[in-house]
C-alpha positions as CSV (number, residue, x, y, z in Angstrom):
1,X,96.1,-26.7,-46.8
2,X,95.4,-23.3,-44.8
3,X,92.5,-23.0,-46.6
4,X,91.3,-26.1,-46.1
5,X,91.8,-25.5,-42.5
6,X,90.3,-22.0,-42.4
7,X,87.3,-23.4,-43.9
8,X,86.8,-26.6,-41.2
9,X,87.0,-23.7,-38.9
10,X,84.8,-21.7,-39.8
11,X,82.1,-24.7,-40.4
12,X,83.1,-25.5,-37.4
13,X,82.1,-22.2,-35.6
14,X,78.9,-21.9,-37.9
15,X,77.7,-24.5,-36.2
16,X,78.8,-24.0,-32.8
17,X,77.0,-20.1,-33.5
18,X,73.7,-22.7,-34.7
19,X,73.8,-24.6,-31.7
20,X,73.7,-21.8,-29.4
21,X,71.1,-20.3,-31.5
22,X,68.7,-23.0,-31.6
23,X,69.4,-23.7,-27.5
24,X,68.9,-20.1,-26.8
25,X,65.1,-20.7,-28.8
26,X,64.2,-23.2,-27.1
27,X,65.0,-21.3,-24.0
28,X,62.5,-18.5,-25.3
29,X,60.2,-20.9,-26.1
30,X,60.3,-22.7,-22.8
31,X,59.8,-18.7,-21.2
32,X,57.0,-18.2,-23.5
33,X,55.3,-21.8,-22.2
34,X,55.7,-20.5,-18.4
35,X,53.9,-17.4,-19.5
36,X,51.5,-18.6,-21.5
37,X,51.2,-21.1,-18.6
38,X,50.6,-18.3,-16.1
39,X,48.7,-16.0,-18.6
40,X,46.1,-19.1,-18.6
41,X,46.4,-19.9,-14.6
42,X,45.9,-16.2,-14.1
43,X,43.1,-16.0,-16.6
44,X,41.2,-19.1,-14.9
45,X,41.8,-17.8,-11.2
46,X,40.1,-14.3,-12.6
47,X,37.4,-15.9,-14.1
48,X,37.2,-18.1,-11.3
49,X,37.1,-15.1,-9.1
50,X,34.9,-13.0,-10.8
51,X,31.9,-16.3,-11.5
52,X,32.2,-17.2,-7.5
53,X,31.1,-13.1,-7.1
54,X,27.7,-12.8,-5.3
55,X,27.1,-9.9,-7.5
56,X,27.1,-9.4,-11.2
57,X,29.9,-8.2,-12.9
58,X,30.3,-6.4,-16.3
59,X,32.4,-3.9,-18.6
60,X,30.9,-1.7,-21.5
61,X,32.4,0.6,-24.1
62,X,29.9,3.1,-24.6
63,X,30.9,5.0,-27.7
64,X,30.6,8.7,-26.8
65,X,28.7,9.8,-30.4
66,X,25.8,8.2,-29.0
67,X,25.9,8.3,-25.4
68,X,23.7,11.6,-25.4
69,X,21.0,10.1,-27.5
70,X,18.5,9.3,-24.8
71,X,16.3,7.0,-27.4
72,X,19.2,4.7,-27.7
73,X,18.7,3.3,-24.2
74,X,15.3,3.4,-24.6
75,X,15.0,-0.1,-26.9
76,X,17.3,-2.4,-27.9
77,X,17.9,-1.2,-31.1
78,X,21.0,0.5,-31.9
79,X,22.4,0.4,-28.2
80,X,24.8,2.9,-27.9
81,X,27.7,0.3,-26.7
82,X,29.2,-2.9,-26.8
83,X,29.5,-5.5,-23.5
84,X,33.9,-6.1,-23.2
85,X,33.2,-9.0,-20.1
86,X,29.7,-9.9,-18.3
87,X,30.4,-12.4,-15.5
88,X,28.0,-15.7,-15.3
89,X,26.4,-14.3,-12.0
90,X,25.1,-11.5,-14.6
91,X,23.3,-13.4,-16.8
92,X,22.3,-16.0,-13.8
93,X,20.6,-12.6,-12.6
94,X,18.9,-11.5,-15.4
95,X,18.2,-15.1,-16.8
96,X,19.6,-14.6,-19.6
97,X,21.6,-17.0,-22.1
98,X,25.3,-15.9,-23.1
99,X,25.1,-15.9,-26.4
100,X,22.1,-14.5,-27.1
101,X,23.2,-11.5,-24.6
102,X,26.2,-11.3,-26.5
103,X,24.5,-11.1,-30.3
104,X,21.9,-8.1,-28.5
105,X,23.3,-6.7,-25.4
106,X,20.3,-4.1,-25.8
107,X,17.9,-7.1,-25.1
108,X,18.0,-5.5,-21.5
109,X,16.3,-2.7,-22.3
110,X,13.6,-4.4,-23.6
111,X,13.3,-6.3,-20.2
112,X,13.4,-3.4,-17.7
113,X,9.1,-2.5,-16.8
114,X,7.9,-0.5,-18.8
115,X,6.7,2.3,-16.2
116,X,11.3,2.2,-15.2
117,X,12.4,2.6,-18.9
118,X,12.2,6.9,-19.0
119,X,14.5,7.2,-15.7
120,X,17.3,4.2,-16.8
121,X,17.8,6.4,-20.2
122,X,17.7,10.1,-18.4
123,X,20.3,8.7,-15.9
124,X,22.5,6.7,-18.5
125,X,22.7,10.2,-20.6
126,X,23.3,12.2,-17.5
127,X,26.1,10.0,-16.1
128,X,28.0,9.8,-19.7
129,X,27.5,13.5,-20.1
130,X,28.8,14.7,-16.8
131,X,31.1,11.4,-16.6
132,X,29.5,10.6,-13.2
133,X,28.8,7.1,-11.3
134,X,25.7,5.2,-12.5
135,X,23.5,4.2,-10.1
136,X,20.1,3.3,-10.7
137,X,17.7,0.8,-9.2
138,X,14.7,-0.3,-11.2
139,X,11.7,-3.1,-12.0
140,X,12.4,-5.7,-14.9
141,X,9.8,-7.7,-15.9
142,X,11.2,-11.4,-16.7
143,X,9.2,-14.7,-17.7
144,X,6.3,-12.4,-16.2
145,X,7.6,-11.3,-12.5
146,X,8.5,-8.6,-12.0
147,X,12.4,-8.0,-10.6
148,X,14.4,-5.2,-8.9
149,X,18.1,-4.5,-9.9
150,X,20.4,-1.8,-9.0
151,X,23.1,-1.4,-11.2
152,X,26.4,0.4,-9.8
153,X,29.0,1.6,-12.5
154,X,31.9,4.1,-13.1
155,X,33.5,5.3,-15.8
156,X,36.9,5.7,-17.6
157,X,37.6,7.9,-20.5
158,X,39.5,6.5,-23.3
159,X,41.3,8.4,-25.6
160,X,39.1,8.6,-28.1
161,X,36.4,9.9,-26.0
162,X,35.0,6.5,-25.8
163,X,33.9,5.4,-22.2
164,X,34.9,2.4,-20.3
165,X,32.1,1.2,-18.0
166,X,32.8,-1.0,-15.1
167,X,29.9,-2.0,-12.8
168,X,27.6,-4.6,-10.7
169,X,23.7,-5.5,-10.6
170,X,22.2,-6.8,-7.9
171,X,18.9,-8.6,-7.1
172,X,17.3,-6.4,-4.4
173,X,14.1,-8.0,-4.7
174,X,13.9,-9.0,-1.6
175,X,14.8,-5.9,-0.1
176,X,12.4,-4.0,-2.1
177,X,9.9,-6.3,-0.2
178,X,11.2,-6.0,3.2
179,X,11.3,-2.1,2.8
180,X,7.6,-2.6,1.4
181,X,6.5,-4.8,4.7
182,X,8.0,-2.7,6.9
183,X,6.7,0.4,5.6
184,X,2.9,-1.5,5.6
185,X,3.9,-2.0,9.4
186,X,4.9,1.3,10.3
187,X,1.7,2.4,9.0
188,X,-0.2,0.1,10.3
189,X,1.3,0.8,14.0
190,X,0.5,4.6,13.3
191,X,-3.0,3.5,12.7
192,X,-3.3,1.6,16.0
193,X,-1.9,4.0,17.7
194,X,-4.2,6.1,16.5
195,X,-6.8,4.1,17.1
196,X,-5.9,3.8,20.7
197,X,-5.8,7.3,21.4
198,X,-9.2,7.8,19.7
199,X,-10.1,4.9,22.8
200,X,-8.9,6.6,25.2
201,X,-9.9,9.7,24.2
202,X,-13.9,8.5,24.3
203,X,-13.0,6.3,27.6
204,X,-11.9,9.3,29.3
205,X,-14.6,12.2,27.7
206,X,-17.5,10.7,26.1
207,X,-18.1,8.0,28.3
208,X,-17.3,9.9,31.5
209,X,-19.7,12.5,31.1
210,X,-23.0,10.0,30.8
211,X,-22.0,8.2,33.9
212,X,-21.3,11.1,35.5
213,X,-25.1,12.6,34.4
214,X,-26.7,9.2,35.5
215,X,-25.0,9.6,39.2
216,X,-25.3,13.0,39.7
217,X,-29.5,12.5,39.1
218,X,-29.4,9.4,41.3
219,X,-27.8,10.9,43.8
220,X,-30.2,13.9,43.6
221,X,-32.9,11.4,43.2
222,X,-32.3,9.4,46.1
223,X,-31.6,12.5,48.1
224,X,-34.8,14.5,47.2
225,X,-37.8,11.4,46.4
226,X,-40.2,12.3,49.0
227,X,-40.3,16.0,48.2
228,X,-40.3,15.8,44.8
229,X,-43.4,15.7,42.9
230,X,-43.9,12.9,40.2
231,X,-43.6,15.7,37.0
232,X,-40.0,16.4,38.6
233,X,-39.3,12.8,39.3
234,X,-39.9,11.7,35.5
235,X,-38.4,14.6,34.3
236,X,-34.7,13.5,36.2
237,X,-35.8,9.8,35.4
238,X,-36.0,10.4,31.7
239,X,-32.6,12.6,31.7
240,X,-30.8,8.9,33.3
241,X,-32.3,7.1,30.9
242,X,-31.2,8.8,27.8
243,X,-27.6,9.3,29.4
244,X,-27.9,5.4,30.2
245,X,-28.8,4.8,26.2
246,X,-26.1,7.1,25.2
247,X,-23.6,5.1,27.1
248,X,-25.0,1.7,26.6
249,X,-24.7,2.3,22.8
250,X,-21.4,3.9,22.8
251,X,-19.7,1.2,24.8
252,X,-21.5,-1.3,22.2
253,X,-20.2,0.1,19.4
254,X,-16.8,0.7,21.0
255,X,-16.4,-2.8,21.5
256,X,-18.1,-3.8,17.9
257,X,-14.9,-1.3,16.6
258,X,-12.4,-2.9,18.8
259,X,-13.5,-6.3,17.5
260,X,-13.4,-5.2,13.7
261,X,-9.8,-4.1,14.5
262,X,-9.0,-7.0,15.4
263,X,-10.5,-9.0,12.8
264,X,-12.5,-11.1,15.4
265,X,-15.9,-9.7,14.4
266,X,-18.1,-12.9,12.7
267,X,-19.5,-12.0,9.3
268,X,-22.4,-14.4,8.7
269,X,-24.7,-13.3,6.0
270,X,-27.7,-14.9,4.8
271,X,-31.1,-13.4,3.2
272,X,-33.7,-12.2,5.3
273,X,-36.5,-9.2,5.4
274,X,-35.3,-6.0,5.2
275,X,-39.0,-4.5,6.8
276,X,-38.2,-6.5,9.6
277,X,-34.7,-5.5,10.6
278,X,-35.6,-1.9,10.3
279,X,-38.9,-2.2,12.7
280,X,-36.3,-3.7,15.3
281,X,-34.6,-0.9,15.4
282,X,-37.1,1.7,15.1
283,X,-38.5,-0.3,18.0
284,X,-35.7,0.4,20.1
285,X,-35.0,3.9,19.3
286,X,-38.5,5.2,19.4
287,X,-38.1,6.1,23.2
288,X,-36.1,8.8,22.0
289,X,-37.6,10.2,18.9
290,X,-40.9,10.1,21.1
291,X,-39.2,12.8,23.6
292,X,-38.5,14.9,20.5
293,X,-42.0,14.4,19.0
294,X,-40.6,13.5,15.9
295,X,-42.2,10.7,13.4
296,X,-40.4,8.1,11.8
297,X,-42.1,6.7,8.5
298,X,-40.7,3.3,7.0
299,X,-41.4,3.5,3.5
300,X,-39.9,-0.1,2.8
301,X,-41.9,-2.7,1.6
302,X,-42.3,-6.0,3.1
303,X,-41.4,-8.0,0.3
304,X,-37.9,-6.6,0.6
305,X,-35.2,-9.1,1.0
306,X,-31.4,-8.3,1.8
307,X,-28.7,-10.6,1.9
308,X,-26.6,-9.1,4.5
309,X,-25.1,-9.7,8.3
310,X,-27.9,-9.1,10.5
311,X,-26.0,-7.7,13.5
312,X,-23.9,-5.0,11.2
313,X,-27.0,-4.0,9.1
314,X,-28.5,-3.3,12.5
315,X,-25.6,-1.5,13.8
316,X,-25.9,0.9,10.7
317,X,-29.1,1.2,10.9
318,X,-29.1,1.9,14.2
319,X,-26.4,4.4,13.9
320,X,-28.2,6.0,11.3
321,X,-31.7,6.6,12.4
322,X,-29.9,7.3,15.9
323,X,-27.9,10.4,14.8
324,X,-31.3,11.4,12.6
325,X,-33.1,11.9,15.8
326,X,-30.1,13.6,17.6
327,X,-30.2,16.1,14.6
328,X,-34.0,16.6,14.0
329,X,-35.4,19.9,16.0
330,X,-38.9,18.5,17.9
331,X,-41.7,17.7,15.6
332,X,-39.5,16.9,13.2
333,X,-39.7,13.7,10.5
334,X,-37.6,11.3,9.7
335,X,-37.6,8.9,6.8
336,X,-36.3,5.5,6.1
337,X,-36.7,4.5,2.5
338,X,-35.4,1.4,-0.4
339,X,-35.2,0.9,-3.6
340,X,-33.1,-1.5,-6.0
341,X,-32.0,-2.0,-9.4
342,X,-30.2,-4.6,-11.3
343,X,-27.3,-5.2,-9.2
344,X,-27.7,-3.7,-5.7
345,X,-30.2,-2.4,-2.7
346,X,-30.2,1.1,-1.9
347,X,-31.2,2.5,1.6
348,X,-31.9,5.9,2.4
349,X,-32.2,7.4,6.5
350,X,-33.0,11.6,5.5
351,X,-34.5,13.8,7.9
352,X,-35.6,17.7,8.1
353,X,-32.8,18.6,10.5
354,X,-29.7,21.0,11.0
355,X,-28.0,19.6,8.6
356,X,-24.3,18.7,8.5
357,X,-21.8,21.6,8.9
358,X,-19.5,22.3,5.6
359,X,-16.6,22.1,7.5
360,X,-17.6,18.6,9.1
361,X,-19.4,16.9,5.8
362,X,-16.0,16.3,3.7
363,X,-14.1,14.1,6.4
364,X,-17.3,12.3,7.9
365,X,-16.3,9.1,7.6
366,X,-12.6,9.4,8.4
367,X,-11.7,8.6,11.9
368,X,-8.0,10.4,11.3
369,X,-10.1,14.1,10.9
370,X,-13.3,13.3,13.3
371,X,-15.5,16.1,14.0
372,X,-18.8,15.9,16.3
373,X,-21.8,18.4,17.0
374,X,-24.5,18.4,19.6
375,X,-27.6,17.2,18.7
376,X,-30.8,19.8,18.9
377,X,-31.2,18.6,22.2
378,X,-27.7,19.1,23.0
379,X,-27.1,15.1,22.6
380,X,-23.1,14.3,22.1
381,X,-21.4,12.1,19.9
382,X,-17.8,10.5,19.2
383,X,-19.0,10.2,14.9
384,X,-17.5,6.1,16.2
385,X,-21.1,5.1,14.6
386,X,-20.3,7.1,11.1
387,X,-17.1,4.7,10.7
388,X,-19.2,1.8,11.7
389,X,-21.5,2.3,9.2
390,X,-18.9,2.8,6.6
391,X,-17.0,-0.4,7.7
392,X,-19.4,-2.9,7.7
393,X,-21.1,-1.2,4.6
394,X,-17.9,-1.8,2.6
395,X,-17.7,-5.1,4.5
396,X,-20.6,-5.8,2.5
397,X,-18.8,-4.9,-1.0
398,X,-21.7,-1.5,-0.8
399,X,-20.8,2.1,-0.4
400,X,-22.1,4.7,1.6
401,X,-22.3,8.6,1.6
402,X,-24.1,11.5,2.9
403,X,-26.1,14.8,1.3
404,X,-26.6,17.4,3.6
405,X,-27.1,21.1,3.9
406,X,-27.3,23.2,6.9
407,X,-30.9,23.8,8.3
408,X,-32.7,21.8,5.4
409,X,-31.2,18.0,6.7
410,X,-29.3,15.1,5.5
411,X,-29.8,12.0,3.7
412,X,-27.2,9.2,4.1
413,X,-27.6,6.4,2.0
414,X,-25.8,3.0,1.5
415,X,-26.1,0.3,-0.8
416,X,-25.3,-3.5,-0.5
417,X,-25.4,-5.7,-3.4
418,X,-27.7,-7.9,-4.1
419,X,-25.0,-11.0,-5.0
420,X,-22.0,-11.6,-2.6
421,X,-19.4,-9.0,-3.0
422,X,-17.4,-9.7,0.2
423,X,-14.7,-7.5,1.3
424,X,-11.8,-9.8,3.0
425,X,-11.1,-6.3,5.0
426,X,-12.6,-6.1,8.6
């Protein structure tokens, strides 16, 4: 009977001890729910986190064997890494598809610009050697425009020497483009400024001393007519005039420059005779090579037609044949001369003059390094006419360029194409 109640007993207990034992799972099991449940809450707010990021977001084991092999960043075979977490803002970025990133991370290397793929390896192999930030910013070329990205990363050595990238990208296109406009600005305010200076500086030299010629021989003029003799009296007379040209001319092609700046210069070519365009001009400067004795011979036929602006191919002209005469010695020749070929006219203003000095010839068409001479005659000049010529020239689509050595002459020669080649630059 003891037995008997022994064993009830100990059933008894046995499956008291069960109870408790299954109650004390289910406990664990309800604690394991909760964590799982917060795991998974905590997991959702992260990725919820890191997906609302403006930036991109990523993490890369780079295995250290092949971190210093700077052709493994170069392609994206054999990338020297895996990708651990890439946020959707990454991919959103780079336009790329998940899964296909995941298969080939390396497919990034194969989108970065081709002219940007030398400097992301050097930098990848310096920053895993050293165990440095990475920080590069770069051109990617993607569904054929180009992109710029700056990746920031840092690392963390595991170990087995592996490292632990963690790091951003950002889409600095934009920013690339304001830097770009604002550096165009900045250059272009340099260049008005320059251009205002060069102004002033003609306003307050060149131009002052012509007007100051012209008055000072009026006023002796008017002061002196009865008592001079008419030799005298032409002599003074011819002296205003020139200084009246020189100014008259200036102040024209000051203004023509002003207006070119400010892109409110018309352009309105058509076709017309070349013979004739040249005789008006010839026309109006012969006054002055007559002074000098000097001939000018137009070897330019009369069947030549040029399809041109006829106000800025008289301007260069003018500004050719001009600073001819100013640097011709009396009795001297100038010529004017054309010839064409299969694609473009080619004129030609030489003379038998000074020449052009070596120090002046290699800058004579850039207003930033301007350098004048006197004429034989001691005639001034700003060289505003030179970047006349070469503006409305190149206006034109043409070229222009000068041959010259000292005490034999110069030939300066421009050409304008014989179909429309308009510049949009004025």
């Amino acid at each position: 009977m003891c037995n008997q109640e022994k064993t009830q007993n100990q059933l008894l207990y046995d499956v008291n001890r069960s109870v408790n034992e299954i109650q004390e799972l289910n406990n664990a099991e309800d604690i394991q729910n909760k964590v799982i449940n917060v795991l998974s809450l905590g997991n959702e707010l992260y990725a919820d986190l890191a997906n609302s990021l403006p930036s991109g977001i990523y993490r890369t084991r780079v295995f250290r064997d092949l971190a210093l092999k700077e052709v493994k960043w170069l392609t994206s075979m054999e990338v020297p890494y895996v990708v651990e977490y890439a946020n959707d803002r990454f991919f959103e970025i780079l336009h790329l598809d998940r899964i296909v990133y995941e298969k080939n991370p390396g497919i990034i290397h194969d989108l970065i610009f081709e002219d940007d793929k030398a400097e992301f390896a050097r930098l990848n192999v310096e920053s895993n050697l050293h165990i440095t930030p990475f920080l590069w910013e770069g051109r990617f070329l993607i569904n054929d425009k180009v992109i710029w990205i700056i990746f920031k990363s840092i690392p963390r050595v595991l170990e087995n020497q592996d490292i632990i990238w963690t790091g951003t990208l950002d889409d600095i296109t934009l920013r690339k483009q304001t830097e770009k406009d604002i550096i165009f600005k900045n250059a272009e305010l340099q260049r008005l400024n320059a251009d205002k200076d060069f102004f002033i500086s003609i306003l307050a030299h060149d131009l002052k001393s012509p007007f100051s010629s012209i008055l000072g021989f009026l006023d002796i003029l008017l002061s002196n007519l009865h008592s001079m003799d008419i030799n005298e009296i032409e002599r003074q007379l011819t002296i205003v005039s020139n200084s009246a040209n020189f100014a008259y001319n200036l102040l024209e092609d000051i203004l023509l420059w002003a207006h070119s700046k400010s892109g409110k210069l018309p352009f309105e070519p058509y076709e017309f005779n070349l013979k004739y365009s040249c005789d008006k001009v010839v026309e109006m400067l012969k006054p002055n090579a007559v002074n000098k004795n000097i001939a000018i011979n137009l070897a330019i036929s009369e069947s030549v037609m040029v399809f041109a602006d006829v106000n800025m191919l008289d301007t260069i002209l003018r500004n050719l044949i001009s600073n001819a005469i100013k640097f011709t010695n009396i009795g001297g020749n100038i010529n004017i001369h054309s010839e064409q070929n299969y694609s473009e006219l080619i004129i030609s203003v030489s003379d038998d003059g000074v020449g052009v000095s070596p120090e002046i010839l290699p800058n004579i068409f850039d207003n930033t390094q301007m350098q004048t001479q006197k004429g034989t005659a001691n005639e001034k000049g700003t060289g505003l006419g030179l970047l006349l010529c070469k503006k409305f020239v190149e206006k034109h689509g043409g070229n222009i360029w000068v041959e010259s050595a000292l005490a034999k002459g110069s030939v300066f020669t421009f050409t304008i194409p014989l179909h429309s080649k308009v510049s949009d630059d004025l």
